[in-house]
C-alpha positions as CSV (number, residue, x, y, z in Angstrom):
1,X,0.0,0.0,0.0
2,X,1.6,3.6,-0.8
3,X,2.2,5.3,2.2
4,X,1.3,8.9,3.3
5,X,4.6,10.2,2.3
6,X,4.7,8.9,-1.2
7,X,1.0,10.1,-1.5
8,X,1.6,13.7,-0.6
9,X,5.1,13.7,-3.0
10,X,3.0,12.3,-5.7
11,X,0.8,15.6,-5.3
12,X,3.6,17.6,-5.1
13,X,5.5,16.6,-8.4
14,X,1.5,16.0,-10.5
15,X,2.4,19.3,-12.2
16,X,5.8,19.3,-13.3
17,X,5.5,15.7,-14.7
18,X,2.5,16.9,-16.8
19,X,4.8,19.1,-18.5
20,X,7.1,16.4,-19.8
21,X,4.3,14.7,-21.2
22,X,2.7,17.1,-22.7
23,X,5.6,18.2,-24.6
24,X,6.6,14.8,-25.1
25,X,10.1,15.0,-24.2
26,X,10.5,11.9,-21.9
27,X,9.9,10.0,-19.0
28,X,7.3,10.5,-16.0
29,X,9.1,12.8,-13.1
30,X,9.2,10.6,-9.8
31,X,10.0,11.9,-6.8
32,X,12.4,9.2,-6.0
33,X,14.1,9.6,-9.0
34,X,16.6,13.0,-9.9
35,X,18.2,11.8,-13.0
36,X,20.2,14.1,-15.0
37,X,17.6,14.6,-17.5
38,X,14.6,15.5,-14.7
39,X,14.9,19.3,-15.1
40,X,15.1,19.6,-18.7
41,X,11.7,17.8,-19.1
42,X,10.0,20.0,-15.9
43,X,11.7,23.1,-17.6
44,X,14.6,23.1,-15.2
45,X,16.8,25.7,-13.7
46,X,19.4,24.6,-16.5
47,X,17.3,26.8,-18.6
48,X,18.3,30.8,-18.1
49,X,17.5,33.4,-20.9
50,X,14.2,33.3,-21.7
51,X,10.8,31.5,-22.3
52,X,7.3,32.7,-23.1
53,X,4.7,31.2,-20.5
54,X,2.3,31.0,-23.1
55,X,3.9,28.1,-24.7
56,X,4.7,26.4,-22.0
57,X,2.7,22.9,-21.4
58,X,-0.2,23.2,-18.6
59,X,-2.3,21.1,-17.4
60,X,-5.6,20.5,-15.2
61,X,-4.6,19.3,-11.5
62,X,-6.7,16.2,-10.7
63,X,-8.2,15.1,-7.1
64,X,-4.2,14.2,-5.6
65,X,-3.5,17.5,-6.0
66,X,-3.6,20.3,-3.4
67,X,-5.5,22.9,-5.3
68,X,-7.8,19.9,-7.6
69,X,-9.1,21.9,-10.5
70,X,-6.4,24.5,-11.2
71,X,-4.5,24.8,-14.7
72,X,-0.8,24.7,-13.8
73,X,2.1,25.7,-15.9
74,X,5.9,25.2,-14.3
75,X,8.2,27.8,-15.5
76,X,10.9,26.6,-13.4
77,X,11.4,23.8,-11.3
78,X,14.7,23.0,-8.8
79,X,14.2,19.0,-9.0
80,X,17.7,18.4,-7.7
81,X,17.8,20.7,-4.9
82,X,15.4,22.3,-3.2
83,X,12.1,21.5,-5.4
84,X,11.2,25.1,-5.6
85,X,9.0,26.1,-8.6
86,X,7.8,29.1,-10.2
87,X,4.5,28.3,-12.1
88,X,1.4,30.4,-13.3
89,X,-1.4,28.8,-11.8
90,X,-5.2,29.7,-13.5
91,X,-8.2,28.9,-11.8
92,X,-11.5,28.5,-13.3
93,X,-14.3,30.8,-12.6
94,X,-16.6,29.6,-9.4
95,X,-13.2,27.3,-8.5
96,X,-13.8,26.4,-4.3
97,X,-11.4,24.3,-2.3
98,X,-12.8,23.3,0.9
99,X,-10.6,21.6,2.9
100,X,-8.6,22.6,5.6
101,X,-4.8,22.6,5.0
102,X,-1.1,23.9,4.8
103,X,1.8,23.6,2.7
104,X,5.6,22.9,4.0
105,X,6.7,25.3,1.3
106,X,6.9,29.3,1.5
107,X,4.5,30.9,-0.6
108,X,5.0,34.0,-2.7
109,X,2.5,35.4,-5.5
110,X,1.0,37.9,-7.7
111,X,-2.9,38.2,-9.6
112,X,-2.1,38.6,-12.8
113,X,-5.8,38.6,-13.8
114,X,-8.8,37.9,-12.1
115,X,-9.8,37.5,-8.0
116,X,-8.7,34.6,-5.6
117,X,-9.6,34.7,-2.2
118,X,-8.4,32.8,0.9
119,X,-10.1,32.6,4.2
120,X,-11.0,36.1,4.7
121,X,-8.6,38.0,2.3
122,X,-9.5,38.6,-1.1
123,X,-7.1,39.6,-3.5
124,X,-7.7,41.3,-7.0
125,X,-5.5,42.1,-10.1
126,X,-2.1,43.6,-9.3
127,X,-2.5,41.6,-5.0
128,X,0.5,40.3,-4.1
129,X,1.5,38.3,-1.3
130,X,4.1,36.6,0.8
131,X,2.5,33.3,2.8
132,X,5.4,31.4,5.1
133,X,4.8,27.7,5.4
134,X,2.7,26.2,7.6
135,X,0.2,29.0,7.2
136,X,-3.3,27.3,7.7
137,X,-6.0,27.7,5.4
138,X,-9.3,26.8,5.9
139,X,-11.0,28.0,2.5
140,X,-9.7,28.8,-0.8
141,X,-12.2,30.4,-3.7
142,X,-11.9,32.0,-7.1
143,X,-15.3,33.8,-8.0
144,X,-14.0,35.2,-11.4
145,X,-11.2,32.8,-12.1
146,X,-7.8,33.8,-11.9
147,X,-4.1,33.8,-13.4
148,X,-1.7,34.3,-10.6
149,X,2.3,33.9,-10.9
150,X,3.2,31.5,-8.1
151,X,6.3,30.8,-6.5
152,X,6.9,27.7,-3.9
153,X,10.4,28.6,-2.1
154,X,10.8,24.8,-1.9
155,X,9.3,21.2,-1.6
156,X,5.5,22.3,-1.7
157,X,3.4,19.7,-0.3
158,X,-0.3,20.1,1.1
159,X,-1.4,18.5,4.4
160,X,-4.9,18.3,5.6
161,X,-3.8,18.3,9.2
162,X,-2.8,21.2,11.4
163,X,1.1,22.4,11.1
164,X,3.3,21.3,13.0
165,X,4.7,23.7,15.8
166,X,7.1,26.6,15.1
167,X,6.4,25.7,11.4
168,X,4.5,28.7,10.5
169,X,6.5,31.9,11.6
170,X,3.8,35.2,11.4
171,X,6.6,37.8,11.4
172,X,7.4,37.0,7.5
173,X,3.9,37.1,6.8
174,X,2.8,39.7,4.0
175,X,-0.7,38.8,4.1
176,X,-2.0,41.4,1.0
177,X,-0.2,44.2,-0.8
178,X,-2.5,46.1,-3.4
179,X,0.1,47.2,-5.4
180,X,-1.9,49.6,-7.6
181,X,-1.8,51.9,-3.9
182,X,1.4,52.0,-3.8
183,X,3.6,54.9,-5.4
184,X,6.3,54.5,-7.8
185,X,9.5,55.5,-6.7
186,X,13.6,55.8,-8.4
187,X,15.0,52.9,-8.9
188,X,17.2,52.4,-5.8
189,X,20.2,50.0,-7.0
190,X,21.9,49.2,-10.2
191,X,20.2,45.9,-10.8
192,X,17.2,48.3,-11.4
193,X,18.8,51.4,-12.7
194,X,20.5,48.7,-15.9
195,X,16.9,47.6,-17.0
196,X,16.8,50.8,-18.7
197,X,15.3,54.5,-18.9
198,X,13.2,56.1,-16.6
199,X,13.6,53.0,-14.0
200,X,10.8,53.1,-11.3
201,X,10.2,50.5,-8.7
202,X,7.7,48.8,-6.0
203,X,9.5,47.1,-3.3
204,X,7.1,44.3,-2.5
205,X,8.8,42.0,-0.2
206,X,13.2,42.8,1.3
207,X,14.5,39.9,3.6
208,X,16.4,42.0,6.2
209,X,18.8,38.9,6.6
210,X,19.6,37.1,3.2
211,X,19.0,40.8,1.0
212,X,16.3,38.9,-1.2
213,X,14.1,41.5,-2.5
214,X,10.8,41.2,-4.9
215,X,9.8,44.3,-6.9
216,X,7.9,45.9,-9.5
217,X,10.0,47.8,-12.3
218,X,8.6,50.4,-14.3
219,X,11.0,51.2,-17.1
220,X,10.4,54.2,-20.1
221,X,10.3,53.7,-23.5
222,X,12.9,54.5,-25.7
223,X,13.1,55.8,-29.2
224,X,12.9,52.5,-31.6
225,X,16.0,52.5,-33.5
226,X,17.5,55.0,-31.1
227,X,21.6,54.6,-31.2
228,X,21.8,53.6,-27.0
229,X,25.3,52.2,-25.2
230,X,24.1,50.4,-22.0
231,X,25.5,48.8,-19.3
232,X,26.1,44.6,-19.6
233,X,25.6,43.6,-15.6
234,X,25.8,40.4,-13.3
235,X,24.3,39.9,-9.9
236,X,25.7,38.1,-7.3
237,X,22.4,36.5,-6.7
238,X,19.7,34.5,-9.4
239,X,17.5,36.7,-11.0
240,X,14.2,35.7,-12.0
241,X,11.6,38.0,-14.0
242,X,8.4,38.2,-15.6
243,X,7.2,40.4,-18.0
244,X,3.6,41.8,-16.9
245,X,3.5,44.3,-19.8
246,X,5.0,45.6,-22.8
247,X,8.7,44.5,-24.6
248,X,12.3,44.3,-23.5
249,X,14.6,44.1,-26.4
250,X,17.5,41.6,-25.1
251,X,20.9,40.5,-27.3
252,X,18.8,37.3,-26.9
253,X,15.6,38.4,-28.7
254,X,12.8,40.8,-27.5
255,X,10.9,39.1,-24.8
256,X,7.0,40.3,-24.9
257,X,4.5,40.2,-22.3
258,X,4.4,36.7,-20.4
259,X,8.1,36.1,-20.6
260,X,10.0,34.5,-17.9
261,X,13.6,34.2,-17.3
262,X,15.8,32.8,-14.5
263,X,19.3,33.5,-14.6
264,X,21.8,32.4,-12.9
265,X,24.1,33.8,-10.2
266,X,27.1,35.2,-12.2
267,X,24.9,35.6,-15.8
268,X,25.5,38.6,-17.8
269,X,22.6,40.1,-19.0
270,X,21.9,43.5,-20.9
271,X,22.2,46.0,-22.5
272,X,18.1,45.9,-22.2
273,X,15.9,48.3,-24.2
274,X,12.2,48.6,-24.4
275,X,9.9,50.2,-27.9
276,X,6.9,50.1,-25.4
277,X,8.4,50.5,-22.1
278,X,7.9,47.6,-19.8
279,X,6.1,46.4,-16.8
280,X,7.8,43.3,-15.2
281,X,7.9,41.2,-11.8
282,X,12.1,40.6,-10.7
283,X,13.1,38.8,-8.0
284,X,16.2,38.0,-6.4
285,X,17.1,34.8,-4.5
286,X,19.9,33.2,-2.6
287,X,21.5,36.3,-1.2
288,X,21.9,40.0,-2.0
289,X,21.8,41.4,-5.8
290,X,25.6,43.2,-5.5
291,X,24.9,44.2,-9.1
292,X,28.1,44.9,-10.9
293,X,28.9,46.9,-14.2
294,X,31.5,43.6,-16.4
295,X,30.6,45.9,-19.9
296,X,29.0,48.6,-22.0
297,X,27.5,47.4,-25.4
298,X,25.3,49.4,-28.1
299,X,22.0,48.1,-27.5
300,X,20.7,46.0,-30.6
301,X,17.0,45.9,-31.6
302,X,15.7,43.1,-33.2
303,X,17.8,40.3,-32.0
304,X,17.6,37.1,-33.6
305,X,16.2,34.6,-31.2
306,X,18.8,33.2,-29.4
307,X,17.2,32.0,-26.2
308,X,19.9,30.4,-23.6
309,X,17.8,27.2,-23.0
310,X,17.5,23.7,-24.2
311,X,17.3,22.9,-27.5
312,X,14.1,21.0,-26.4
313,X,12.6,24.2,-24.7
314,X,13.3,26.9,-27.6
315,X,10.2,26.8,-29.2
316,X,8.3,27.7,-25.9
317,X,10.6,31.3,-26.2
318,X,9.3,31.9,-29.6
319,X,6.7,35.0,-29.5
320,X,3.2,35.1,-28.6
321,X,0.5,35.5,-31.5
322,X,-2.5,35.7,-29.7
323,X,-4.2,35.5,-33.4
324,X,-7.7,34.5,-33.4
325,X,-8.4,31.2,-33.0
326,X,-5.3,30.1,-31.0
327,X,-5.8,28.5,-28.3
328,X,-3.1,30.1,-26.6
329,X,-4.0,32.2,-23.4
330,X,-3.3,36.2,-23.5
331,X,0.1,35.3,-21.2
């Protein structure tokens, strides 16, 4: 008989496996089993520079999931390590989960689209929050429906049991931001300031020990075409970021709205420019930023694709068509 444990991992690893098949690159993720191979089908952390979530395989999370019902795409998953993931989660309108529960995994998100509620807070487009494990939840809900980007900070299993003590620590606990309240401000640090013109930023979330920050980044438009020298930087730290709006023109193609990227500590990356100006979600993990100028390049528009990823996982950076009739969702 399968016991709890293998149950709960089971759960845990339904999404990331569904990936792999749908794309049919390979075998089944188990959690027992870390081959070399296991990231590249879950879209790995081998992967830095870039993807577009749009193409990126989800799928429908059945009953041995935690959240039974929810479309689940993984963006990036640590199978080796410390099974964190970064996934955009959408839930379907009238979508209820009922039973009582936590998950051994700190939580960290932002409503892309749509309204989710849990217990009593209810959080609307632009809500982000910061949930530390062990948190207990009696009911979740999704009146509207929902696309929220999700981030587990490591294994991220559910338990329908109460936490166990000294789990659940209430002084990281950001329990709702409403981000639209907040004022834009100067970009504060070089990791910003490099993104490009007119940086402006929301601090969302700073970890007063490790120097992890979450933010929002405004950044201007520039003149299309425009002759622009701009700085080529690395970070001390990985990066991750999403694009919420508009286009960043990279050496390694233009990512639109919906892109993802996760570099790695030590990447270069830059000289960024934007035709649009951009909206996007960065993060910072495993320490401080310590951004540091290694170059100055002209800027190049139009890029050839070049994404830094598998070769398996390149067509998920091409860009988004939205053209009527696809089935693929706005991002």
């Amino acid at each position: 008989m399968p016991t709890r444990r293998n149950l709960n991992r089971r759960r845990a690893i339904s999404l990331l496996s569904a990936s792999a098949l749908a794309t049919g690159l390979a075998h089944r993720l188990r959690a027992a089993q870390t081959d070399a191979q296991q990231p590249r089908l879950s879209l790995g952390r081998v992967h830095t520079d870039f993807v577009h979530s749009q193409w990126v395989p989800a799928r429908v999370l059945n009953a041995n999931n935690s959240q039974p019902g929810v479309s689940g795409a993984p963006l990036s998953y640590d199978a080796k390590g410390t099974r964190a993931v970064s996934v955009l989660f959408r839930y379907p309108p009238g979508w209820s989960m009922l039973r009582p529960h936590y998950v051994n995994s700190d939580q960290e998100f932002l409503i892309l689209d749509g309204s989710l509620e849990i217990d009593t807070v209810k959080y609307g487009v632009g809500d982000y929050a910061y949930l530390p494990a062990g948190m207990q939840h009696d009911v979740m809900h999704s009146p509207t429906g929902a696309l929220v980007l999700n981030f587990y900070e490591g294994e991220h299993l559910a338990f329908y049991e109460p936490s166990p003590a000294g789990m659940f620590v209430r002084n990281r606990l950001i329990p709702r931001i409403a981000t639209a309240d907040i004022p834009w401000s100067a970009a504060g640090d070089l990791l910003a300031r490099s993104l490009g013109r007119g940086v402006k930023e929301k601090i969302l979330r700073r970890d007063s020990i490790s120097g992890e920050c979450t933010r929002l980044v405004q950044v201007a438009a520039d003149r299309p075409g425009a002759t622009l020298d701009r700085p080529v930087v690395v970070h001390e730290a990985v990066e991750e970021m999403f694009v919420i709006d508009g286009e960043v023109s990279t050496p390694r193609g233009t990512m639109y709205r919906g892109a993802y990227a996760w570099r790695a500590a030590g990447t270069a990356r830059g000289p960024f420019a934007s035709k649009t100006g951009f909206v996007a979600l960065i993060r910072t993990k495993g320490g401080r930023a310590d951004t540091r100028v290694i170059d100055r390049r002209p800027v190049v528009w139009d890029s050839p694709l070049d994404p830094d990823v598998p070769s398996a996982m390149r067509d998920f950076a091409r860009p988004p068509t939205n053209d009527a009739g696809s089935n693929e969702p706005k991002y």
